[in-house]
TIZADO-833658 format. One record per atom (N, C-alpha, C): residue in one letter; x, y, z. Coordinates in steps of 0.02 Angstrom, whole numbers, plus 50000, padded with zeros to 5 digits. Layout:
REM residues N
aXYZ
...
REM end
This chain:
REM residues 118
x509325955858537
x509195962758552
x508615965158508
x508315968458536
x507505970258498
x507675979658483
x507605980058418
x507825984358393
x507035988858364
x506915994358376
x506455997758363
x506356004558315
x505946003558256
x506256010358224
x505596014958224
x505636023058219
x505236026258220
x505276030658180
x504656029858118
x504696035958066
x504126040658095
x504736047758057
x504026052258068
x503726053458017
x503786051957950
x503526052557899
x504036059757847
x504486060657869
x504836065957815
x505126064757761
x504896068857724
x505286067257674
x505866064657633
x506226064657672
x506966061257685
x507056055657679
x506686051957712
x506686046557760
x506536040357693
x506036042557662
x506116036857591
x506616039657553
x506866044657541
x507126044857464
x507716041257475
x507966044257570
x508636040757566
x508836036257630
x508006031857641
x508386025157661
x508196024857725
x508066027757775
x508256031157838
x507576029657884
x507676032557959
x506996030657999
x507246035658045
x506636040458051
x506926047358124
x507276045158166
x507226039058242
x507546038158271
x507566028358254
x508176026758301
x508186018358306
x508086019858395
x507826014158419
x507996011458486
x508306003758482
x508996004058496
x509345997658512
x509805998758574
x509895995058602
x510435993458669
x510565997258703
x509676001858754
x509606004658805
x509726012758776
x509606012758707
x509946019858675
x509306022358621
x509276028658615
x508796032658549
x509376034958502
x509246033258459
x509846037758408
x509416039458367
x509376047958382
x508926052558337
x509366053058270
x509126053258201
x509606054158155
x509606063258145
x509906062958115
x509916072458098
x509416075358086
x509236079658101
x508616081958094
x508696091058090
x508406093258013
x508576100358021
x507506102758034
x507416108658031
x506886113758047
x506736118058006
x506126119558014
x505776124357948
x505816131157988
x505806135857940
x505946143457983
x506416145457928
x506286151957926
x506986156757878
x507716158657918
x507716158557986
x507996160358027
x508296153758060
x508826156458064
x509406148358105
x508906148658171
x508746152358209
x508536149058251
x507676146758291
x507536149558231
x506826146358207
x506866138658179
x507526136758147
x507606131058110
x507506127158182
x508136130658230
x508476125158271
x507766124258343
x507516130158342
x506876125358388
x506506122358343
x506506123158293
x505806117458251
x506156110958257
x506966109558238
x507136103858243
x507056100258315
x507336103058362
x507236102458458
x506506097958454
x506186101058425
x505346100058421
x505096094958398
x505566093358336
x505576086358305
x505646079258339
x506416081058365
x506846077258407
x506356076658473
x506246080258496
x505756079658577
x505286074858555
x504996074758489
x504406069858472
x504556062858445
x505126062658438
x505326057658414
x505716053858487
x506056055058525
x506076055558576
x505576051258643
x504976055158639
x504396054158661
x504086048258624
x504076047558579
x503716040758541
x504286033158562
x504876035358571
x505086032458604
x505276028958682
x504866034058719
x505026032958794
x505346037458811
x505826040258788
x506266042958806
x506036053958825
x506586054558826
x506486063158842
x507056068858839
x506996073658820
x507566079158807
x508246077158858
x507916077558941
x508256076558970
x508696069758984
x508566067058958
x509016060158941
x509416059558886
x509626066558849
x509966066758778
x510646065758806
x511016060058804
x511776061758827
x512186063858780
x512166063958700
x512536065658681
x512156069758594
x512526074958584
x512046077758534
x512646082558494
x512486080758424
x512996084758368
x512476089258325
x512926097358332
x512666101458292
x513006100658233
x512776102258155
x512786103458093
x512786110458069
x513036116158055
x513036120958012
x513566122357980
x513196123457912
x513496129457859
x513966133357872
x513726138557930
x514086144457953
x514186142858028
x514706143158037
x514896142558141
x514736148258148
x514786154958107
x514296159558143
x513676160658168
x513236155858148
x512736157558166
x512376152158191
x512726148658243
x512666145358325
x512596149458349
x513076153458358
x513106157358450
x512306158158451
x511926161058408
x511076163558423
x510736158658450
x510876151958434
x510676146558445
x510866143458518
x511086146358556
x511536144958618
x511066147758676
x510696150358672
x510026152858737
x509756148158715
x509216145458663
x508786140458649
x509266130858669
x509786131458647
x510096126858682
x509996124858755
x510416133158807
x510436131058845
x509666129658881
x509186132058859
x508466131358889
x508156124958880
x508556121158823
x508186115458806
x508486110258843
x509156112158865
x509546104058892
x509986108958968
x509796113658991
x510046115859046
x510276113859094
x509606110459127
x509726105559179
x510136100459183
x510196096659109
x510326090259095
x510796090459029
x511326094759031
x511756095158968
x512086088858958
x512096089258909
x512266081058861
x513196083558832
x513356078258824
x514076079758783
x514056082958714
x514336087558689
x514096089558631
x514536092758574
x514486092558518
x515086093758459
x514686099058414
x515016103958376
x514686106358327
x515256107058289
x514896105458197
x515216101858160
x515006109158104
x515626112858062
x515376116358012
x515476110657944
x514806112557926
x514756108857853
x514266111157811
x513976108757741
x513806107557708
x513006102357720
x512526106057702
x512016101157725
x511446101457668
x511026095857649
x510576093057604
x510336098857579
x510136103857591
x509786110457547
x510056115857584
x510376120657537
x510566126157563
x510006129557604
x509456128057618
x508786134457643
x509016130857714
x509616127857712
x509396123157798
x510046126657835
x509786129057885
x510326132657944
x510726128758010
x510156123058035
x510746118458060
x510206112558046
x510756108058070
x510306099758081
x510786097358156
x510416095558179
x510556091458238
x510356084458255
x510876080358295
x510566073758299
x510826071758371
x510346066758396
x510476065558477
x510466058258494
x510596056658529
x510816049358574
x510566050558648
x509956047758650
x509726048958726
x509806039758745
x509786041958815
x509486033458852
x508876032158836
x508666025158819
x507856023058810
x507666024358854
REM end
């Protein structure tokens, strides 16, 4: 199996080990990915934005995300995030979890990560 990795160059990605997405066995597995912005949902399209490019360097495309986990701090402050959701994967909603937690720098409002088809 021919396994493919794709950095985007973040910061992350050396300190701790990591590569934006893998392509192995007909699959993208975006790793988490949070967004710059003061605002949760400034974060969460910059991340979308990330992921679409990472995505794209892969073959792949939003609409092929089958499965995708949200990350926040606060479960309150999804719901805002839920128009930009549904605009991004509308057509083509993927299975999906959101997870309250604890994430790498408090300035970060969500992180998300996706599993599309190659």
């Amino acid at each position: 199996m021919t396994i493919t990795r794709i950095h985007s160059g973040g910061e992350f990605e050396a300190k701790l080990g990591y590569c934006r997405a893998v392509v192995a066995g007909g699959f993208v597995h975006v790793a988490g990915t949070v967004g710059q912005g003061d605002e949760v949902t400034a974060q969460c399209r910059s991340a979308l934005e990330v992921i679409r490019g990472a995505l794209e360097k892969a073959g792949s495309g939003m609409d092929k995300v089958v499965r995708v986990t949200y990350y926040l701090p606060d479960r309150t402050e999804f719901e805002p995030c839920w128009p930009i959701l549904a605009e991004t994967f509308g057509d083509n909603p993927p299975a999906a979890t959101m997870i309250e937690t604890g994430l790498i720098d408090p300035k970060y409002r969500i992180e998300i990560e996706v599993t599309a088809l190659a």
